[in-house]
C-alpha positions as CSV (number, residue, x, y, z in Angstrom):
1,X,0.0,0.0,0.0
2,X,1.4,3.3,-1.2
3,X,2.2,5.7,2.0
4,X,0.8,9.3,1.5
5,X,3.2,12.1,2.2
6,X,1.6,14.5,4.0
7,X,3.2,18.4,3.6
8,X,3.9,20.5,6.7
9,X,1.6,23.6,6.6
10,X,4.3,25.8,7.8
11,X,6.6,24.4,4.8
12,X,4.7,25.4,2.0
13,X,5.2,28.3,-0.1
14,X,4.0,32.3,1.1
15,X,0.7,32.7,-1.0
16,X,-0.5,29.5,0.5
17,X,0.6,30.4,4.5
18,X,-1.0,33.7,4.0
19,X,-4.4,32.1,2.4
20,X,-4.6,29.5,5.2
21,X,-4.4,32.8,7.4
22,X,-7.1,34.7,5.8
23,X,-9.1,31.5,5.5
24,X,-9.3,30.7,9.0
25,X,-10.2,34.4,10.0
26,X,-13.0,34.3,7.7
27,X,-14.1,31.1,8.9
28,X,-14.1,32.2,12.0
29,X,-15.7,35.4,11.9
30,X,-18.8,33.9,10.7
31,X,-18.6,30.6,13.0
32,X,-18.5,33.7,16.2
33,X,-21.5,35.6,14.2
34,X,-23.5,32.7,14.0
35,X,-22.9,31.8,17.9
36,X,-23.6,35.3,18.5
37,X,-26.6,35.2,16.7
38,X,-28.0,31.8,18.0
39,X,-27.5,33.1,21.2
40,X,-29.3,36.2,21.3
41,X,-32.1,34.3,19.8
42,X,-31.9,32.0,23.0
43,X,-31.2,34.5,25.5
44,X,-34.2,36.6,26.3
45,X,-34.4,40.1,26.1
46,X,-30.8,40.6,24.1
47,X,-32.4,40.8,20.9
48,X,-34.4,43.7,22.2
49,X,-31.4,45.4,23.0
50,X,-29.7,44.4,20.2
51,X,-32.2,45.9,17.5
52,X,-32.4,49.2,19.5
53,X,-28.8,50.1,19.0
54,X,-26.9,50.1,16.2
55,X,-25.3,46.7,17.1
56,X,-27.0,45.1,13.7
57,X,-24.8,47.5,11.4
58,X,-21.6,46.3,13.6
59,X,-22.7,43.1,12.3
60,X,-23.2,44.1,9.0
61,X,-19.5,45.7,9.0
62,X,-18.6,42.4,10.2
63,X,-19.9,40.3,7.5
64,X,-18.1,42.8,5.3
65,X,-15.0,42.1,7.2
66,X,-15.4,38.3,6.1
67,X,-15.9,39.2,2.7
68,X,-12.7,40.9,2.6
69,X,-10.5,38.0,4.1
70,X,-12.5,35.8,1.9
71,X,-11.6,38.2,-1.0
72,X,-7.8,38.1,0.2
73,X,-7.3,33.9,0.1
74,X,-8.7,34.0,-3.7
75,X,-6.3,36.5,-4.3
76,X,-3.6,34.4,-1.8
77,X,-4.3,31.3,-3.3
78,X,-3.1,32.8,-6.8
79,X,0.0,33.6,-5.8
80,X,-1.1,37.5,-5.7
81,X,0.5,38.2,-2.3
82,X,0.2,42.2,-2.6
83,X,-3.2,42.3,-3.2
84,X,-4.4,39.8,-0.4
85,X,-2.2,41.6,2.2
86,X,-3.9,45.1,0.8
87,X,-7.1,43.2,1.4
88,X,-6.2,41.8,5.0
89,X,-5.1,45.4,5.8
90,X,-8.5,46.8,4.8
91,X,-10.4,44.1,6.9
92,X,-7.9,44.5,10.0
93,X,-7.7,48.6,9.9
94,X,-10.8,50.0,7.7
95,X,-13.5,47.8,9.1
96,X,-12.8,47.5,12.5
97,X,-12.8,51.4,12.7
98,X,-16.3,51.2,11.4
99,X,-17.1,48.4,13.7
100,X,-16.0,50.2,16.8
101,X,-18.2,53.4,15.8
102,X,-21.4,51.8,15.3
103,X,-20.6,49.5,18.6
104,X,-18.1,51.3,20.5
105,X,-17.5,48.5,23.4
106,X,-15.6,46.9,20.6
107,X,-12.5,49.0,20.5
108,X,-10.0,46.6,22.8
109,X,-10.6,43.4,20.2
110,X,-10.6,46.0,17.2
111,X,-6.7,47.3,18.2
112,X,-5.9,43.5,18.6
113,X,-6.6,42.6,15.1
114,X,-4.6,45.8,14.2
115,X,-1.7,44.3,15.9
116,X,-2.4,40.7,14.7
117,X,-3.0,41.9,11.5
118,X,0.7,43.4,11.4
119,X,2.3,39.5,12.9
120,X,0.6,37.7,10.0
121,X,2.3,40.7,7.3
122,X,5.6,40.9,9.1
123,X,5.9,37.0,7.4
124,X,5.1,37.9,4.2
125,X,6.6,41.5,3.2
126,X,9.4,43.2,2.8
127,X,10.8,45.6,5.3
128,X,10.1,49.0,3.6
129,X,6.3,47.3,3.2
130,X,6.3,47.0,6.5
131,X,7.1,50.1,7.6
132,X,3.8,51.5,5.8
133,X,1.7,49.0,7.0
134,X,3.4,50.5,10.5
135,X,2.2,53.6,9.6
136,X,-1.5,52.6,8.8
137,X,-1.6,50.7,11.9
138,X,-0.6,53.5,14.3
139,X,-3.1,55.4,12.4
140,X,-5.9,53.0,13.2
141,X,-5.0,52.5,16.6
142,X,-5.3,55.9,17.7
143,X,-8.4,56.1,15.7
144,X,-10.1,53.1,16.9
145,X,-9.2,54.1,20.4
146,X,-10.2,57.7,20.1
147,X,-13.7,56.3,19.0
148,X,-14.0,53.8,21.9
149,X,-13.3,56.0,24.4
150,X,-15.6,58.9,22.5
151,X,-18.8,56.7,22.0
152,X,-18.5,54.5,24.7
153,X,-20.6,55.9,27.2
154,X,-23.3,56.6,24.7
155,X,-24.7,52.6,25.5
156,X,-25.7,51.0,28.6
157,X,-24.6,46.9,27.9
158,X,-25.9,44.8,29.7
159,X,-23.4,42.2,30.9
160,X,-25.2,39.4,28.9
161,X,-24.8,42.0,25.1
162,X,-21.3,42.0,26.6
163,X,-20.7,39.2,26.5
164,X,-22.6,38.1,23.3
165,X,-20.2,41.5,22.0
166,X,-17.1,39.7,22.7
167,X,-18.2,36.0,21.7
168,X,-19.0,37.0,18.6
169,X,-15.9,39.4,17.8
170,X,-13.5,37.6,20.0
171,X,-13.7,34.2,18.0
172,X,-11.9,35.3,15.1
173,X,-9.1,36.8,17.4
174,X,-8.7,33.6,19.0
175,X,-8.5,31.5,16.2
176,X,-6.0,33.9,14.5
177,X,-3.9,33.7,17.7
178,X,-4.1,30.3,17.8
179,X,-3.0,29.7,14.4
180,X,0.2,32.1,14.8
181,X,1.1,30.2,18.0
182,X,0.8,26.9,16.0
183,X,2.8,28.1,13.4
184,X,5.1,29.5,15.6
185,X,5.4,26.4,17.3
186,X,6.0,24.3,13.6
187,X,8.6,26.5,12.4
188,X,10.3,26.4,16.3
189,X,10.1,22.8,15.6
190,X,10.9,22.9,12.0
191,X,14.1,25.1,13.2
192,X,15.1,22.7,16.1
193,X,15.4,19.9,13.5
194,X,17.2,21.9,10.8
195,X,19.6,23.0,13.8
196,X,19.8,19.3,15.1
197,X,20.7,18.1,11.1
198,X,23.4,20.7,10.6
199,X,25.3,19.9,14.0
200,X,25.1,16.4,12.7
201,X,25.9,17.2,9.8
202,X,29.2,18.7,11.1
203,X,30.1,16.1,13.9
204,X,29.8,14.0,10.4
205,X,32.0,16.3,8.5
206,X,34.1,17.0,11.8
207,X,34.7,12.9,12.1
208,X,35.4,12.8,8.2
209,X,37.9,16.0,8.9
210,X,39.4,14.6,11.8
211,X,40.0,11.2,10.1
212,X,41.6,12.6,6.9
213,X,43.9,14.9,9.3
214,X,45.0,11.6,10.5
215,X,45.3,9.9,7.3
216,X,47.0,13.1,5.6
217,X,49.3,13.2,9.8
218,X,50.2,9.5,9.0
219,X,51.0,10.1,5.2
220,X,52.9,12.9,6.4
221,X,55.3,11.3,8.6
222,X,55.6,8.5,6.5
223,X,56.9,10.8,3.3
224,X,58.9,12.7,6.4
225,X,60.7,9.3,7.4
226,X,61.2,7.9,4.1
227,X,62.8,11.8,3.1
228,X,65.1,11.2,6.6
229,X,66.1,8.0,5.3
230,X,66.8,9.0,1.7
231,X,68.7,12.0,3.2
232,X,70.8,9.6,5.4
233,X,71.1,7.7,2.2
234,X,72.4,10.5,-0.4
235,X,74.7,11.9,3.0
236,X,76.3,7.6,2.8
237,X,76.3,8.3,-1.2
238,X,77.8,11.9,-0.8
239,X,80.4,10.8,1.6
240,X,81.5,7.5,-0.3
241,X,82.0,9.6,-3.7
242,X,83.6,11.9,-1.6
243,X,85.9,8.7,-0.4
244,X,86.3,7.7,-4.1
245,X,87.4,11.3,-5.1
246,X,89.9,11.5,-2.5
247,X,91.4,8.2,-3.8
248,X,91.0,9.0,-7.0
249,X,93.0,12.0,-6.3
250,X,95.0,9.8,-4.2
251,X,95.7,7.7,-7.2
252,X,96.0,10.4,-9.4
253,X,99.3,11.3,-7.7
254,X,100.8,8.7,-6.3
255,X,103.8,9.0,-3.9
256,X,105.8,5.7,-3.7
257,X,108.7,4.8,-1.5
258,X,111.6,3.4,-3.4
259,X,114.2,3.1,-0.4
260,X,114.0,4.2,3.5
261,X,114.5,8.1,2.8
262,X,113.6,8.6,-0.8
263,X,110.1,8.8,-2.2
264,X,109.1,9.0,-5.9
265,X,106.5,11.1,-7.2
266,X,105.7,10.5,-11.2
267,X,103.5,13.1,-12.3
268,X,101.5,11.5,-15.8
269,X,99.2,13.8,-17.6
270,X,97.9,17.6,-17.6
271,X,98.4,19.7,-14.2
272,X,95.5,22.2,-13.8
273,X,95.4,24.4,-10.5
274,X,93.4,21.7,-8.4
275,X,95.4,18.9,-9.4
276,X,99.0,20.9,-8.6
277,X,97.1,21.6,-5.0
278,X,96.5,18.0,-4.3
279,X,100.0,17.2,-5.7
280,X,101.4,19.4,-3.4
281,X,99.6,18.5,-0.2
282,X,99.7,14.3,-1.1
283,X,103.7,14.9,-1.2
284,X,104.2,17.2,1.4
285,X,102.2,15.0,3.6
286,X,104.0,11.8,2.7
287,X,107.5,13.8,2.8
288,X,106.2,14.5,6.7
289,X,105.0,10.8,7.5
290,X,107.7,9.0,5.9
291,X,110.4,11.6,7.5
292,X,111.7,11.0,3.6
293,X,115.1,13.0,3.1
294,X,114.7,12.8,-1.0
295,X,111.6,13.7,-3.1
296,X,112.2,12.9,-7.0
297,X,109.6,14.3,-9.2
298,X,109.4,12.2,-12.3
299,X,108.2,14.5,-15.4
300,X,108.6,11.8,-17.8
301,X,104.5,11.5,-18.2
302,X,103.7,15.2,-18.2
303,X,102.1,16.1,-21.6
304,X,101.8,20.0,-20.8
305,X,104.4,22.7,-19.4
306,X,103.6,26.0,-18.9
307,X,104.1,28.8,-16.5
308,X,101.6,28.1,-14.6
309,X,102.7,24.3,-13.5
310,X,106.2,25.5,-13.4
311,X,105.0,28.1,-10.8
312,X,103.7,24.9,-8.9
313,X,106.2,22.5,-9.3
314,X,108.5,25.4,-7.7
315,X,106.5,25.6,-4.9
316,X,106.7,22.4,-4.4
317,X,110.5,22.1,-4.6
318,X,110.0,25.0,-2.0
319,X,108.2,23.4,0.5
320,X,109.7,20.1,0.1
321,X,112.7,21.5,0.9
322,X,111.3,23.7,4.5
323,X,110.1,20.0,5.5
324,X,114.2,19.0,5.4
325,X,114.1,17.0,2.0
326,X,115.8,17.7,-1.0
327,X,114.0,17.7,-4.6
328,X,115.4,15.8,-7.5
329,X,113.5,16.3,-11.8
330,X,113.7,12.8,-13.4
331,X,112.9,12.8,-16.8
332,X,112.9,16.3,-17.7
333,X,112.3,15.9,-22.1
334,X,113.8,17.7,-24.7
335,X,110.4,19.5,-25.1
336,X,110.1,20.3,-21.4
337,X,113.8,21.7,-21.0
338,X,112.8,24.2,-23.9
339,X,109.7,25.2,-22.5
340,X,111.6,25.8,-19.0
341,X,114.2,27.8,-21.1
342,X,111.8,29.8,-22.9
343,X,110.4,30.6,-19.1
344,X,113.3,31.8,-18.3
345,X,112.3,29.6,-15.2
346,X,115.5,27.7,-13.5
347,X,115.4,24.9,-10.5
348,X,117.8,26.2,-8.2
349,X,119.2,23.3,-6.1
350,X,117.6,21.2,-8.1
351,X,119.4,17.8,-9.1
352,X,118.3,16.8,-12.3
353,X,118.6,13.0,-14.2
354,X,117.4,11.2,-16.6
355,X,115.8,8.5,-15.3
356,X,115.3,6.9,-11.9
357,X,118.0,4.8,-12.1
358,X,121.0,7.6,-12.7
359,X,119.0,9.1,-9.6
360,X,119.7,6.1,-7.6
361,X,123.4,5.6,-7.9
């Protein structure tokens, strides 16, 4: 069996709010003229008073009054919200002033629907609407309490008119107070739930937040250990290529011991400025270790002589010989000895020989 959805009142659009409004007043104006009426039928005595004053044209006024509710849901219903409000102005301002002069006793319930009249528009219209509706309100206030209090005294009620008086106006006040406080109460209700769905709503969204902080924390200090472990890795990498290089270097000028006091240093290839500096602190170094008394630089290998690496090898002859050892050129090529001639650059105390072996004997 299909369920039937039923629509909350308070959740349907404006124009059909504000015709359930007018309806109801409507409804209820005639449902409290027809008590009043059955009951001064019943009661003896009121309808002699009744007909004597002007209490019937009250009546009248408020059967208009109806009307112009009844007018204002048609219009409500149609989605013409400017015209039914106009109309509910008319039948809460206009009509009860004319009410409250023909029956002046009327005046308290006639300033109610005034200020009813302005909680039902306050729903439906704009702010700078509002303020004129203010306006006319105020206005009919005073006026509806300047007649009360002018033509009151004019009638002597008795208690039982009185109270026929205020049956019969008072029902549609009650019933429109009664329908604002319910649909006070559903939207206070309707609010409380939409309240209740957002803060679960973000407890949800708080949980989801807090668990992809967590995920996003743990991927976080994962990347964050593997980057301290690649670091430690490259720093192992960086430090054995620094290893290599210095052996490489190491290699690159060797320094080798051919008796107790005499080391041999063959120099093979092109010296640039780096390689002369590691030249000179490998020798000088092994010159200090080995407390070597001879150094014999073999330039049998070097493919380049210029200024420049004569400038170095003559500092090293230099400090080889503040470290106490003396310097020896093995080697030295007919190219080279032309090149140091050009130079104008000379080895002083400086043996030279030919080869190792004269530099031996």
């Amino acid at each position: 069996m299909q369920s039937i959805r039923t629509v909350d009142p308070d959740q349907q659009p404006d124009h059909l709010r504000l015709g359930r409004y007018l309806g109801l007043t409507a409804i209820a104006i005639y449902v409290g003229l027809l008590i009043g009426a059955t009951l001064t039928v019943i009661i003896p005595d009121a309808s002699d008073f009744i007909m004597q004053s002007k209490i019937p044209l009250s009546g009248f006024a408020v059967i208009v009054q109806g009307l112009f509710f009844i007018a204002g849901r048609f219009f409500a219903r149609r989605n013409h919200i400017k015209p039914s409000i106009y109309l509910m102005i008319i039948g809460c301002t206009v009509l009860p002033m004319i009410i409250t002069f023909f029956n002046p006793i009327e005046w308290p319930l006639s300033v109610l629907y005034v200020f009813l009249m302005l909680i039902i528009a306050v729903q439906f219209v704009n702010s700078h609407h509002l303020k004129q509706i203010s306006i006319v309100a105020w206005i009919s206030v005073i006026i509806v309490t300047f007649l009360g209090f002018i033509f009151n005294d004019q009638y002597n009620y008795p208690k039982i008119n009185v109270l026929l008086i205020m049956i019969t106006s008072g029902t549609p006040i009650v019933t429109m107070i009664i329908s604002l406080l319910f649909s006070f109460h559903r939207r206070l209700n309707l609010t409380v739930r939409e309240v209740k769905r957002i803060n679960y709503s973000l407890e949800e969204s708080r949980a989801s937040l807090e668990q992809q902080v967590g995920q996003r924390t743990e991927q976080l200090q994962h990347t964050l250990v593997e980057l301290q472990q690649r670091n430690q890795e490259q720093a192992a990498y960086v430090s054995q290529i620094e290893q290599q290089r210095q052996t490489i270097r190491e290699l690159s000028v060797p320094v080798l011991p051919v008796s107790g006091d005499t080391l041999v240093l063959p120099i093979v290839g092109t010296l640039d400025n780096e390689r002369l500096r590691d030249l000179q602190v490998i020798a000088l170094g092994e010159i200090q270790q080995r407390r070597a008394q001879r150094l014999l630089l073999d330039v049998t290998g070097l493919s380049w002589f210029d200024n420049d690496v004569a400038t170095g090898l003559l500092r090293l002859v230099d400090s080889a010989q503040l470290l106490g050892a003396k310097v020896a050129l093995i080697g030295v090529r007919p190219e080279v000895a032309q090149a140091l001639v050009n130079l104008g650059i000379v080895f002083e105390h400086v043996a030279i020989y030919r080869d190792l072996q004269s530099a031996m004997h």
